[in-house]
PDB file of N, CA, C, O and CB in Angstrom:
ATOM      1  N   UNK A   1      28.930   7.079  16.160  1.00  0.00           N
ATOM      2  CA  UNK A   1      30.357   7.055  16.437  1.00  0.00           C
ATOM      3  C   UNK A   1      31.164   6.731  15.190  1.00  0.00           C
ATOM      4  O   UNK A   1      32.320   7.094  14.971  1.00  0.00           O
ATOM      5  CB  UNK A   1      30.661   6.051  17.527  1.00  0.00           C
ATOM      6  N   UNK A   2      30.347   5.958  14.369  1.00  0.00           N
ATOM      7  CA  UNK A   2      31.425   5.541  13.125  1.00  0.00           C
ATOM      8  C   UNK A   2      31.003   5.938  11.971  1.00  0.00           C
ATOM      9  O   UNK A   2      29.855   5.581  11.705  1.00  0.00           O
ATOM     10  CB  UNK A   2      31.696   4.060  12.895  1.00  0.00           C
ATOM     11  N   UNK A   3      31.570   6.585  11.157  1.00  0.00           N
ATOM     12  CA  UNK A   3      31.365   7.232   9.881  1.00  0.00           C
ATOM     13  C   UNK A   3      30.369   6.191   8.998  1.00  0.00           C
ATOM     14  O   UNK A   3      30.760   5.029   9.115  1.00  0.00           O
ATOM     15  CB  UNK A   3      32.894   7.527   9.133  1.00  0.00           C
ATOM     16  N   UNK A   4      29.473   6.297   8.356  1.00  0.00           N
ATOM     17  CA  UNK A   4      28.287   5.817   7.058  1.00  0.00           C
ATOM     18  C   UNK A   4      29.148   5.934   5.973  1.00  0.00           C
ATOM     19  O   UNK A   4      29.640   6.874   5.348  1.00  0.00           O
ATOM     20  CB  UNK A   4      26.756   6.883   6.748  1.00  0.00           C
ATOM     21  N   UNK A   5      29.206   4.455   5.910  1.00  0.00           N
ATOM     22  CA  UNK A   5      29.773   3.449   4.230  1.00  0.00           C
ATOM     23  C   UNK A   5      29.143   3.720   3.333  1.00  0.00           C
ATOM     24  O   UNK A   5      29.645   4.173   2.304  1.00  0.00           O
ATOM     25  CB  UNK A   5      29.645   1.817   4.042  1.00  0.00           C
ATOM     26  N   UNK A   6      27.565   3.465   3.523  1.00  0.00           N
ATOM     27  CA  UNK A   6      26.917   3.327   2.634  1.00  0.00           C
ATOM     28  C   UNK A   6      25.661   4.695   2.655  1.00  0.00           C
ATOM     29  O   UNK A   6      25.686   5.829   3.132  1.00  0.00           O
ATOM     30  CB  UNK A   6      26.521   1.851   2.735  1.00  0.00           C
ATOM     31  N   UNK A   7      24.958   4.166   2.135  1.00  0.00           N
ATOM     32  CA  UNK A   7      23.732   5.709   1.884  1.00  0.00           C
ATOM     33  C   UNK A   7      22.639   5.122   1.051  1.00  0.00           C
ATOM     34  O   UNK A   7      22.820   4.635  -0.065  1.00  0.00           O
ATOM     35  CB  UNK A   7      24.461   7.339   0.788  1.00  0.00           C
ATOM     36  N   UNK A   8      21.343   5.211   1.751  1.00  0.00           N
ATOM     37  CA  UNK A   8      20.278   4.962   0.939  1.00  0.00           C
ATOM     38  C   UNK A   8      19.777   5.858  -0.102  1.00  0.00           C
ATOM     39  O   UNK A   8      19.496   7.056  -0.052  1.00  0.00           O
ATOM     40  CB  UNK A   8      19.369   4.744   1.670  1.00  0.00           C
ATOM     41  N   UNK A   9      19.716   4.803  -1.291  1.00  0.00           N
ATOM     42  CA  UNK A   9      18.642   5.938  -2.723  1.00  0.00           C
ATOM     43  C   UNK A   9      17.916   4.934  -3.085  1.00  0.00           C
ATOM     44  O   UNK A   9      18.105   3.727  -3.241  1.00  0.00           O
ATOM     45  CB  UNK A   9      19.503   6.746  -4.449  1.00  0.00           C
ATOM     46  N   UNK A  10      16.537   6.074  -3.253  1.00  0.00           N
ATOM     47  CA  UNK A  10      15.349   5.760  -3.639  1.00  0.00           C
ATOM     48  C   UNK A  10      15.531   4.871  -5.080  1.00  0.00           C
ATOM     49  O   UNK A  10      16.736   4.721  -5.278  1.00  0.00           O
ATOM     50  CB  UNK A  10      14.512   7.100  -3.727  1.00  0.00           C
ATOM     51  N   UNK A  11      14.980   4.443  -5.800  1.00  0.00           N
ATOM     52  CA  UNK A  11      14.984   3.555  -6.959  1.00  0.00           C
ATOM     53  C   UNK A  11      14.036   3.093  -7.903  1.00  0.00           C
ATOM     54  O   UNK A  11      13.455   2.189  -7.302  1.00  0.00           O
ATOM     55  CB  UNK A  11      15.322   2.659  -6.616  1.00  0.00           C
ATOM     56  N   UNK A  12      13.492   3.199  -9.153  1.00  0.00           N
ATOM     57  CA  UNK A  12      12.359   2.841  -9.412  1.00  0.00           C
ATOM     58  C   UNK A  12      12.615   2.091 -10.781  1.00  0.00           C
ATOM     59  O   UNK A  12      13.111   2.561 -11.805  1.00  0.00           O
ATOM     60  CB  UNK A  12      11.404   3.987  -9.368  1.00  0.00           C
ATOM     61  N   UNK A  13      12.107   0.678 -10.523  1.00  0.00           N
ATOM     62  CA  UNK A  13      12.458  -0.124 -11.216  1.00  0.00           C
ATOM     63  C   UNK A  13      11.569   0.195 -12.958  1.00  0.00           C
ATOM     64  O   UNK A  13      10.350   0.090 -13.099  1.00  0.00           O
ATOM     65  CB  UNK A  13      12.197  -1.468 -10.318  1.00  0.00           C
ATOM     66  N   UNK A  14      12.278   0.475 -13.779  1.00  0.00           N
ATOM     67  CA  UNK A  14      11.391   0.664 -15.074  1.00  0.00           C
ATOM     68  C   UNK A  14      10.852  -0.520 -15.314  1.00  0.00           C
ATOM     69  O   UNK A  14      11.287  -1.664 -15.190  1.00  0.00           O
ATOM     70  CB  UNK A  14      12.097   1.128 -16.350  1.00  0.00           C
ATOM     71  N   UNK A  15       9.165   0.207 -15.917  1.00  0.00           N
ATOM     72  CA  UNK A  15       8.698  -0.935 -16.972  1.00  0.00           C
ATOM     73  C   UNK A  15       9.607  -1.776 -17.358  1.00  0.00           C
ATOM     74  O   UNK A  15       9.544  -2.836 -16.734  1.00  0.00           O
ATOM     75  CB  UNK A  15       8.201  -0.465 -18.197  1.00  0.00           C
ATOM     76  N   UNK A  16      10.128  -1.744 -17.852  1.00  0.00           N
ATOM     77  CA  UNK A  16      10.757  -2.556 -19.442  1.00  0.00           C
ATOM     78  C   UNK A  16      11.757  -3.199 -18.647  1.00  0.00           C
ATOM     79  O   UNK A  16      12.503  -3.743 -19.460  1.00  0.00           O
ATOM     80  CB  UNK A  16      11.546  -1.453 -21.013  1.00  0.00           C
ATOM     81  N   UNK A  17      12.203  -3.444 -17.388  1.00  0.00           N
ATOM     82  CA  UNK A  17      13.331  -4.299 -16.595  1.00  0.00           C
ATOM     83  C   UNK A  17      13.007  -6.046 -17.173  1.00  0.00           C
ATOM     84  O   UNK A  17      11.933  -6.644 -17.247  1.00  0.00           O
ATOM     85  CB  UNK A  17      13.052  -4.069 -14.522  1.00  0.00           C
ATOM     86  N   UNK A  18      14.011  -6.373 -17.418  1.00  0.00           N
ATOM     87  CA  UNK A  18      13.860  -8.009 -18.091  1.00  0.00           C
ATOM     88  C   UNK A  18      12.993  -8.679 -16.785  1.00  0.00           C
ATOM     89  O   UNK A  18      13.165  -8.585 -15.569  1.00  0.00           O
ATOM     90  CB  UNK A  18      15.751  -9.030 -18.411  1.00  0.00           C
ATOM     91  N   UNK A  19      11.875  -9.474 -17.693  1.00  0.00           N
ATOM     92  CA  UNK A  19      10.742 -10.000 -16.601  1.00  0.00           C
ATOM     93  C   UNK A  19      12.036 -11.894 -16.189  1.00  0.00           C
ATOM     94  O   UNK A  19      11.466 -12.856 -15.674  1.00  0.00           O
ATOM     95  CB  UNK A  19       8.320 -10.369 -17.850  1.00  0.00           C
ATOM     96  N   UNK A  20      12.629 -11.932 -16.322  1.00  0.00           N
ATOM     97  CA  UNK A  20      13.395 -12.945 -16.594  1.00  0.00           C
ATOM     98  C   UNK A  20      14.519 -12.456 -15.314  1.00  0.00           C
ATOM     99  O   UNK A  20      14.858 -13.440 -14.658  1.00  0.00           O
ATOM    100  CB  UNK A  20      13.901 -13.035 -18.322  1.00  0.00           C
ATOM    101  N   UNK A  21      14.908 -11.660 -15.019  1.00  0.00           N
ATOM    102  CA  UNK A  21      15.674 -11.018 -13.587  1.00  0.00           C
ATOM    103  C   UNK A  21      15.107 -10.541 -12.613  1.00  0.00           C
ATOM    104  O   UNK A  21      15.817 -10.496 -11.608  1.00  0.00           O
ATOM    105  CB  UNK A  21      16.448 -10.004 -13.726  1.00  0.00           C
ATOM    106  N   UNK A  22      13.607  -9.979 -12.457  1.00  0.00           N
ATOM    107  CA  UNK A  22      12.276  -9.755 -11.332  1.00  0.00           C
ATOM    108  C   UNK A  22      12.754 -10.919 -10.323  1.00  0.00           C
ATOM    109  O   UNK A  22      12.320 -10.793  -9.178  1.00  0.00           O
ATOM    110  CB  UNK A  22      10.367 -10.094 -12.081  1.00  0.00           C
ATOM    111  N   UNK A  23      13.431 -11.832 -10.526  1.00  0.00           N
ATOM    112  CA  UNK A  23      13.218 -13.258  -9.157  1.00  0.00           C
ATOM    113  C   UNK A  23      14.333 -12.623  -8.649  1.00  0.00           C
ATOM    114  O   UNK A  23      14.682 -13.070  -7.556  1.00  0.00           O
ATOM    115  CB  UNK A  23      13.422 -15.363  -9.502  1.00  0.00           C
ATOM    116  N   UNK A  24      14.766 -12.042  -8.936  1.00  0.00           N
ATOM    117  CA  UNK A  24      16.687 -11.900  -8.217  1.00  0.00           C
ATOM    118  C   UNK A  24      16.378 -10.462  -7.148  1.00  0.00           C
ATOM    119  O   UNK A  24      17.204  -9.996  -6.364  1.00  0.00           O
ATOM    120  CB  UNK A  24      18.458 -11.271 -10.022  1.00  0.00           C
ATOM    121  N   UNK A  25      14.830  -9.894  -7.400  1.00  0.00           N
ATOM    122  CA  UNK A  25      14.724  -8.608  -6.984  1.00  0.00           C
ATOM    123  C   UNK A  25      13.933  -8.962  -5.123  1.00  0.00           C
ATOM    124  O   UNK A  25      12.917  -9.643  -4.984  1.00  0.00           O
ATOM    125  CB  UNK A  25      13.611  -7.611  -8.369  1.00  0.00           C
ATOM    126  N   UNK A  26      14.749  -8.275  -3.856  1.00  0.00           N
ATOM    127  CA  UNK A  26      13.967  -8.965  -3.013  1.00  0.00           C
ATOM    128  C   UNK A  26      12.372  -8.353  -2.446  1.00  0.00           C
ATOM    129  O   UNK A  26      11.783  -7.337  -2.815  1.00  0.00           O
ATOM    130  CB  UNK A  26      14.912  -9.162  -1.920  1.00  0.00           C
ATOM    131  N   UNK A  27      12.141  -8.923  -1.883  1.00  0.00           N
ATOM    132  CA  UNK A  27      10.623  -9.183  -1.660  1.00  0.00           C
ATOM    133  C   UNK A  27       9.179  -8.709  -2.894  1.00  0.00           C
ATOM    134  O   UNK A  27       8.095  -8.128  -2.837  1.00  0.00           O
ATOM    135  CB  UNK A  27      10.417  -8.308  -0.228  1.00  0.00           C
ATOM    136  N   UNK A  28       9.875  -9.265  -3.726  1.00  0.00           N
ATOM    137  CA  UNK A  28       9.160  -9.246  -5.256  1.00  0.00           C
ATOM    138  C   UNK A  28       8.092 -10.987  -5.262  1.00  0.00           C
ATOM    139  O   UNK A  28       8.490 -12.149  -5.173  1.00  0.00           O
ATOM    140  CB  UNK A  28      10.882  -9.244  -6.859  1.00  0.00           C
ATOM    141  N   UNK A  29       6.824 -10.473  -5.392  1.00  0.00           N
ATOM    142  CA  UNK A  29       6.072 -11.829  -5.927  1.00  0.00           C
ATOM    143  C   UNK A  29       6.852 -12.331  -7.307  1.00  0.00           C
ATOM    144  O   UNK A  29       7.470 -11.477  -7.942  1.00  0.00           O
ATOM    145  CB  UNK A  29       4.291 -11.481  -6.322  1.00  0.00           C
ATOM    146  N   UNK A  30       6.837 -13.382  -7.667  1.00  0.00           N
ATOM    147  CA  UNK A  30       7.531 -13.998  -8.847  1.00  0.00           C
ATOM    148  C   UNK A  30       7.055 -15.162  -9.006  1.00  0.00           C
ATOM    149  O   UNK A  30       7.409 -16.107  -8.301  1.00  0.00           O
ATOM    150  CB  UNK A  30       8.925 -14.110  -8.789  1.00  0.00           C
ATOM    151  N   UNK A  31       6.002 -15.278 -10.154  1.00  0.00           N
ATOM    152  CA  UNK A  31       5.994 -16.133 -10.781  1.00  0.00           C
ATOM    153  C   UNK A  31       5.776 -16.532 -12.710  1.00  0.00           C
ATOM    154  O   UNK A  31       5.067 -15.977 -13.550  1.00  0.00           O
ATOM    155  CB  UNK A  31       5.292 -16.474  -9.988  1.00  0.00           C
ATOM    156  N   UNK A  32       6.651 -17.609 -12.817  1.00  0.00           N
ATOM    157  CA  UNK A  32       6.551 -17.525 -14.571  1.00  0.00           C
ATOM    158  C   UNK A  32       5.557 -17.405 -15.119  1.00  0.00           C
ATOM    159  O   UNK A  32       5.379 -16.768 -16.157  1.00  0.00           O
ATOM    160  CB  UNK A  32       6.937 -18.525 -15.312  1.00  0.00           C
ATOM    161  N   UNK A  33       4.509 -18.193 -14.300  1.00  0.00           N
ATOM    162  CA  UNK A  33       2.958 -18.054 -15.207  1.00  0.00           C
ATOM    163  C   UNK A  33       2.661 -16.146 -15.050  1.00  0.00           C
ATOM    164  O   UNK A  33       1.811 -15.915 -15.910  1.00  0.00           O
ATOM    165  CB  UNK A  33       1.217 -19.307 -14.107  1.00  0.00           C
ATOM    166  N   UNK A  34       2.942 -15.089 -14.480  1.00  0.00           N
ATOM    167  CA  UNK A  34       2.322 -14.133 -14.256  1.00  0.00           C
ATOM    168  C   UNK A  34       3.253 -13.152 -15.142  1.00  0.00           C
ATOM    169  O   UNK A  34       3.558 -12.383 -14.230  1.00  0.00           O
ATOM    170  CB  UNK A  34       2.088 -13.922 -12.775  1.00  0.00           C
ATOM    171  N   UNK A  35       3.701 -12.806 -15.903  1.00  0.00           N
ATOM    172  CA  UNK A  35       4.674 -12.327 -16.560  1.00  0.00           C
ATOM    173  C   UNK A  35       4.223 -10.802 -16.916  1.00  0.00           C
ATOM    174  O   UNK A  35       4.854  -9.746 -16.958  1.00  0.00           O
ATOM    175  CB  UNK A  35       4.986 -13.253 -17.730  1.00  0.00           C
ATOM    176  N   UNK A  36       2.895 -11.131 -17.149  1.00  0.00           N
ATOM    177  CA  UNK A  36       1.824 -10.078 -17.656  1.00  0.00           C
ATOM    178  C   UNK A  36       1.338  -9.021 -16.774  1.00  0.00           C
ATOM    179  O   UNK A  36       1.137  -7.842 -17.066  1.00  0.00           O
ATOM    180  CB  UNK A  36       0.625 -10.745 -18.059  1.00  0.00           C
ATOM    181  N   UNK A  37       1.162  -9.676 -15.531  1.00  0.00           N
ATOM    182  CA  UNK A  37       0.829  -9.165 -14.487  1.00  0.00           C
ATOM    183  C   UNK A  37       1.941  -7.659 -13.609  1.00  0.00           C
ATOM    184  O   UNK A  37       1.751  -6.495 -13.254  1.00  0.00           O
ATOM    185  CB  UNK A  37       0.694 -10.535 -13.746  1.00  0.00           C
ATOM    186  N   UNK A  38       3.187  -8.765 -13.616  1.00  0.00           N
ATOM    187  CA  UNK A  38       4.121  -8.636 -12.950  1.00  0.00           C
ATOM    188  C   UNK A  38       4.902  -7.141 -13.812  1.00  0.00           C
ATOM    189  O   UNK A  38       5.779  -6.405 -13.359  1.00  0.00           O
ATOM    190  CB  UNK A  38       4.874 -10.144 -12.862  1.00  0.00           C
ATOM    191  N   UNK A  39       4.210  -7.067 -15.157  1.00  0.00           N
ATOM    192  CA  UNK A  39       5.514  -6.321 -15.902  1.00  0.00           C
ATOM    193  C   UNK A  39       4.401  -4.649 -15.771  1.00  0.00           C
ATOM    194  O   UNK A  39       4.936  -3.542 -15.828  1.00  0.00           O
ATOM    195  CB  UNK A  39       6.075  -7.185 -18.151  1.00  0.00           C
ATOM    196  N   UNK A  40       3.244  -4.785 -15.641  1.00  0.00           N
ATOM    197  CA  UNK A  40       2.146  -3.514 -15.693  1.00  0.00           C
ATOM    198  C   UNK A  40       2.565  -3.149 -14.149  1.00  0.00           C
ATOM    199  O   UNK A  40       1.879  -2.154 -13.917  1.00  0.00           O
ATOM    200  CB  UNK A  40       0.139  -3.964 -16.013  1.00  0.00           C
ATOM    201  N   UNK A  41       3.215  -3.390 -13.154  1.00  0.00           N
ATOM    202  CA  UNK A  41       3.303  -2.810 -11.647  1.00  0.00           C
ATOM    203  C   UNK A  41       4.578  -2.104 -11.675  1.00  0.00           C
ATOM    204  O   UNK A  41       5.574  -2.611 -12.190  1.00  0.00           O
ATOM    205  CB  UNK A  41       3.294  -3.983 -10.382  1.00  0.00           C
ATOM    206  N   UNK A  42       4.578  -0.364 -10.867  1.00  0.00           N
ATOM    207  CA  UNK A  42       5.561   0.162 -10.740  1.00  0.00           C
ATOM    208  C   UNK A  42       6.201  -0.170  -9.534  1.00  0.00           C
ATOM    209  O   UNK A  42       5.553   0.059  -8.512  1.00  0.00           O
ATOM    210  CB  UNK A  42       5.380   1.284 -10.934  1.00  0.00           C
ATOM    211  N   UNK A  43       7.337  -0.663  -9.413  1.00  0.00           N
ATOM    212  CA  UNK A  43       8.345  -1.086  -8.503  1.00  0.00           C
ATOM    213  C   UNK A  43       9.323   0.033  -7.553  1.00  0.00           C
ATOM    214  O   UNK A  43      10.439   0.120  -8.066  1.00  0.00           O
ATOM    215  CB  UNK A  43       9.216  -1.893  -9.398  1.00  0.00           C
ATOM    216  N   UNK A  44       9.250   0.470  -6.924  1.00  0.00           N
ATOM    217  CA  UNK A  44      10.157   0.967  -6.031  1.00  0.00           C
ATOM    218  C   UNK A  44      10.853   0.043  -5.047  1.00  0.00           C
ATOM    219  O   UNK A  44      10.337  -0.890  -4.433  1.00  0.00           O
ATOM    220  CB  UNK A  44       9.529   1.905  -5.366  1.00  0.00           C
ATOM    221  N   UNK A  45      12.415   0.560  -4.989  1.00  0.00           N
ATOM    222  CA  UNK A  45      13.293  -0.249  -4.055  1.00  0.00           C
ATOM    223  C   UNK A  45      13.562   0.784  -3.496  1.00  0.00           C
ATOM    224  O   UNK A  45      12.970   1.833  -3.749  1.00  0.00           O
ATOM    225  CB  UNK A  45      14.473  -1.128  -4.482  1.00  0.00           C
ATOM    226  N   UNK A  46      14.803   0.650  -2.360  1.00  0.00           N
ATOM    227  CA  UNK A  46      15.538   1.483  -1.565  1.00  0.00           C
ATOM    228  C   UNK A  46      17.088   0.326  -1.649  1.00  0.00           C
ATOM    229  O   UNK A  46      17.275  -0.814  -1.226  1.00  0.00           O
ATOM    230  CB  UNK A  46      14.623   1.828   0.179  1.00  0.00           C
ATOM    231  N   UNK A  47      17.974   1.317  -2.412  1.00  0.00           N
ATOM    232  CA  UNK A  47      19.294   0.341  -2.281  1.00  0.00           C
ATOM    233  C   UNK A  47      20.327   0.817  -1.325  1.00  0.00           C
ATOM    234  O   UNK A  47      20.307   1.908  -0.754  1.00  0.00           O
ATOM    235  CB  UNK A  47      20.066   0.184  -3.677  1.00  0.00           C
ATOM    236  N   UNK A  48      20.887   0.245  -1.252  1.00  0.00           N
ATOM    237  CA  UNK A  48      22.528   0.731  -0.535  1.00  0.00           C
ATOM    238  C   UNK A  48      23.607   0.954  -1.494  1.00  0.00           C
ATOM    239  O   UNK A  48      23.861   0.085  -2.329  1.00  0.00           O
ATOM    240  CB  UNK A  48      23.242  -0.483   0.484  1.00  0.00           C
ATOM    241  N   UNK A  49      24.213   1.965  -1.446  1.00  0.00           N
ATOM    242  CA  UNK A  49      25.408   2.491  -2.215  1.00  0.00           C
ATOM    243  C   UNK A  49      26.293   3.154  -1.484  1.00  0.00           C
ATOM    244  O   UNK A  49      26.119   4.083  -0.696  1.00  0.00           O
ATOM    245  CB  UNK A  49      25.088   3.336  -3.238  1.00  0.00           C
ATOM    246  N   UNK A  50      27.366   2.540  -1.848  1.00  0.00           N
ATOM    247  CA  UNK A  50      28.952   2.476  -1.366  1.00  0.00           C
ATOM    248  C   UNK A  50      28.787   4.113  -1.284  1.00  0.00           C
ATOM    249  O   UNK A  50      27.935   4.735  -1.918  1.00  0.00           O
ATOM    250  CB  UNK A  50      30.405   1.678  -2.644  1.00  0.00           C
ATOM    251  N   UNK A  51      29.829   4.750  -0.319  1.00  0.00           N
ATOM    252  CA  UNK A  51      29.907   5.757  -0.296  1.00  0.00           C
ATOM    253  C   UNK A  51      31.320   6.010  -0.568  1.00  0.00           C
ATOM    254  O   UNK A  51      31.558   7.127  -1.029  1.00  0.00           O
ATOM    255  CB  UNK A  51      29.350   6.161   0.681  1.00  0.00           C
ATOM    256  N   UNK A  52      32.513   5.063  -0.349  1.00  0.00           N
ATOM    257  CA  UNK A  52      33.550   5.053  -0.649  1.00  0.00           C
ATOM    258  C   UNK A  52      34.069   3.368  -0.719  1.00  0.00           C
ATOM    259  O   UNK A  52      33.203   2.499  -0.612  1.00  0.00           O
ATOM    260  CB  UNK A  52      34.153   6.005   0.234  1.00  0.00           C
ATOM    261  N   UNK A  53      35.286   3.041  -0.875  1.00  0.00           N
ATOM    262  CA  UNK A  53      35.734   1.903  -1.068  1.00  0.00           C
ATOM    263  C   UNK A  53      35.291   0.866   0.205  1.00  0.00           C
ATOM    264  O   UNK A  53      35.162   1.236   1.372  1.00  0.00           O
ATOM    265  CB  UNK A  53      37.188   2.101  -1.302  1.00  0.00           C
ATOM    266  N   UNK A  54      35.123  -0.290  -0.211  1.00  0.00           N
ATOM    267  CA  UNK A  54      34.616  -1.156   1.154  1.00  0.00           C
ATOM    268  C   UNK A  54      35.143  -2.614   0.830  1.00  0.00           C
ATOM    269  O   UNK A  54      34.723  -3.431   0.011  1.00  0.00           O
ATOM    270  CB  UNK A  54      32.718  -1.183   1.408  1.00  0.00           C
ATOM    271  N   UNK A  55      36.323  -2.694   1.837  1.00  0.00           N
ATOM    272  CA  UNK A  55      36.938  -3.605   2.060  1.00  0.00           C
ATOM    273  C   UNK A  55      36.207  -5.094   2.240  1.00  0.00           C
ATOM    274  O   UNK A  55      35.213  -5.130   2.965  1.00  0.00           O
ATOM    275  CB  UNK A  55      37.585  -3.159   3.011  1.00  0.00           C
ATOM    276  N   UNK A  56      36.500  -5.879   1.834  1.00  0.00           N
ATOM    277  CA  UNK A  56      36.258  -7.858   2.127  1.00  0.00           C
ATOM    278  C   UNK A  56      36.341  -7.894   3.960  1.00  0.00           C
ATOM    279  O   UNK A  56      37.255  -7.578   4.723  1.00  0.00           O
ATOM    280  CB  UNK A  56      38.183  -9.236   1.201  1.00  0.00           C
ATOM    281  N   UNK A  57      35.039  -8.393   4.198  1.00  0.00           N
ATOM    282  CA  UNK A  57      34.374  -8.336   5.562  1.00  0.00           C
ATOM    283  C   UNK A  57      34.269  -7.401   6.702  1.00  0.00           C
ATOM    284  O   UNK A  57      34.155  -7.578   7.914  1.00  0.00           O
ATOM    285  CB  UNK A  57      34.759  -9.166   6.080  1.00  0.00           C
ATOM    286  N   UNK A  58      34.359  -6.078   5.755  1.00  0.00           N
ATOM    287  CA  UNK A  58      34.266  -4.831   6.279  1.00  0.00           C
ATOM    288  C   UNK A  58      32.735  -4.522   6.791  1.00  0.00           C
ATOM    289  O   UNK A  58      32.049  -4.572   5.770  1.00  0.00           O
ATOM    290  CB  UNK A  58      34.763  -3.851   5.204  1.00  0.00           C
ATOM    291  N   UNK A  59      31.957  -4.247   7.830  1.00  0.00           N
ATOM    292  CA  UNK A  59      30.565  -3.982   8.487  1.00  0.00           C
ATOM    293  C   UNK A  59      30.314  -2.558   7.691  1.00  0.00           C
ATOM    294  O   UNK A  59      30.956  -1.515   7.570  1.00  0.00           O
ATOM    295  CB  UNK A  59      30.577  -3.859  10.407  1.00  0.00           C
ATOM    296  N   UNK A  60      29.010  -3.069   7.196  1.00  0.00           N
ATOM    297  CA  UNK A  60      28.028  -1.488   6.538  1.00  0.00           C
ATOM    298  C   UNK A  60      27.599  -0.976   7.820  1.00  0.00           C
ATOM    299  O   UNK A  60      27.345  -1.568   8.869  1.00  0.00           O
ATOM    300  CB  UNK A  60      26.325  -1.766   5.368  1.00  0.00           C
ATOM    301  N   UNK A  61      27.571   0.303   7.500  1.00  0.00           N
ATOM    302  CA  UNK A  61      27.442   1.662   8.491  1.00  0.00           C
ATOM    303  C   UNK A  61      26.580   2.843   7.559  1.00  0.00           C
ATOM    304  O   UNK A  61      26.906   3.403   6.512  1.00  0.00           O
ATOM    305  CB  UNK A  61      29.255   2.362   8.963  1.00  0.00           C
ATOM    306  N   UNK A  62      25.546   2.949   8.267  1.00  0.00           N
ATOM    307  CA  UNK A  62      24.183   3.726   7.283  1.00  0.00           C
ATOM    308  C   UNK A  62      23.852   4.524   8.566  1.00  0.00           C
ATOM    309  O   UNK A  62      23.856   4.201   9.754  1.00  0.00           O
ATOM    310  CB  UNK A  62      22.548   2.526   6.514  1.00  0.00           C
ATOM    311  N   UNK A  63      23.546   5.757   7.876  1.00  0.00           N
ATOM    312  CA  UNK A  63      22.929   6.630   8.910  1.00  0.00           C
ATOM    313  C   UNK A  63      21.738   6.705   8.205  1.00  0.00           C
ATOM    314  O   UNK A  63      21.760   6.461   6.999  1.00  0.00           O
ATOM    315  CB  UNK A  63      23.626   8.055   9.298  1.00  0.00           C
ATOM    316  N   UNK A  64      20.326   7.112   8.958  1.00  0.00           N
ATOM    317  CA  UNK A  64      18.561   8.108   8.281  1.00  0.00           C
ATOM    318  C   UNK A  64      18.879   8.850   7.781  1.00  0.00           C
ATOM    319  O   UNK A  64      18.047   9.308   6.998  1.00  0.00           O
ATOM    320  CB  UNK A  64      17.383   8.913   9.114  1.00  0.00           C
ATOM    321  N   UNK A  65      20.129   9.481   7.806  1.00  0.00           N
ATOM    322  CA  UNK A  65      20.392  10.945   7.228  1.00  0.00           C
ATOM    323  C   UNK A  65      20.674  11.475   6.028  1.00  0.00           C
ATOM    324  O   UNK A  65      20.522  12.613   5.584  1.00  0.00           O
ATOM    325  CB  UNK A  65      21.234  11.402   7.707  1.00  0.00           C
ATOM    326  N   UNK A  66      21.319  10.000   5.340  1.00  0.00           N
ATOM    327  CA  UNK A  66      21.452  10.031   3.798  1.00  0.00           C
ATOM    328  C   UNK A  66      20.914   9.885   3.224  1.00  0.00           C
ATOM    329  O   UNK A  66      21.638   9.597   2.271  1.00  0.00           O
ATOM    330  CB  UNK A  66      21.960   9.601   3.235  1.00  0.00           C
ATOM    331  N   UNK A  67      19.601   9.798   2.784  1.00  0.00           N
ATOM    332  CA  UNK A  67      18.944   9.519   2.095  1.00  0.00           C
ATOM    333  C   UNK A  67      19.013  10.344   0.824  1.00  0.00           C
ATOM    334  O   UNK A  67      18.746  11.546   0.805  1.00  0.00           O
ATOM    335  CB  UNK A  67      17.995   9.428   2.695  1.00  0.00           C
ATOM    336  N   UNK A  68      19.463   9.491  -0.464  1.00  0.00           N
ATOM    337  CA  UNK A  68      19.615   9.972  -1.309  1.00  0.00           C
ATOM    338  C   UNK A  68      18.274  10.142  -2.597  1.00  0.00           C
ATOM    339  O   UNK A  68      17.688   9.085  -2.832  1.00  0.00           O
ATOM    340  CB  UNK A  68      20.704   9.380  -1.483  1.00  0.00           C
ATOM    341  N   UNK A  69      17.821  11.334  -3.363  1.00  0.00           N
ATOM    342  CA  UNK A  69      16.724  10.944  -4.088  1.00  0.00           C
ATOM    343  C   UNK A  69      17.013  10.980  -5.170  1.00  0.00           C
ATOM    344  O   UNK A  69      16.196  10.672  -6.038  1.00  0.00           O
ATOM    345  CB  UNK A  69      15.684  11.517  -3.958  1.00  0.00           C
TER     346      UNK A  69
END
């Protein structure tokens, strides 16, 4: 019934992303001792992106259908 705000795209976090911002990423293992570990694994996310302007306590609205690649 209500028009999609937002729209999912695929995402793939590069190698070389600062191992120092990985904690801010969600459902990411993170720890300082593993730095080594953590930086040899390819990362895929799925984000949300605005599809147009989105107002202060405005509800996201996503359809399956957008999926952006």
């Amino acid at each position: 019934e209500l028009p999609a705000n937002v729209a999912y795209q695929e995402f793939s976090v590069p190698m070389d992303f600062p191992f120092h911002l990985r904690q801010f990423l969600p459902n990411v293992f993170y720890s300082p001792h593993s730095a080594e570990d953590l930086t040899q694994r390819a990362l895929r996310l799925v984000v949300l992106v605005s599809v147009r302007d989105i107002r202060v306590g405005e509800e996201l609205f996503s359809t399956y259908f957008t999926v952006v690649r």
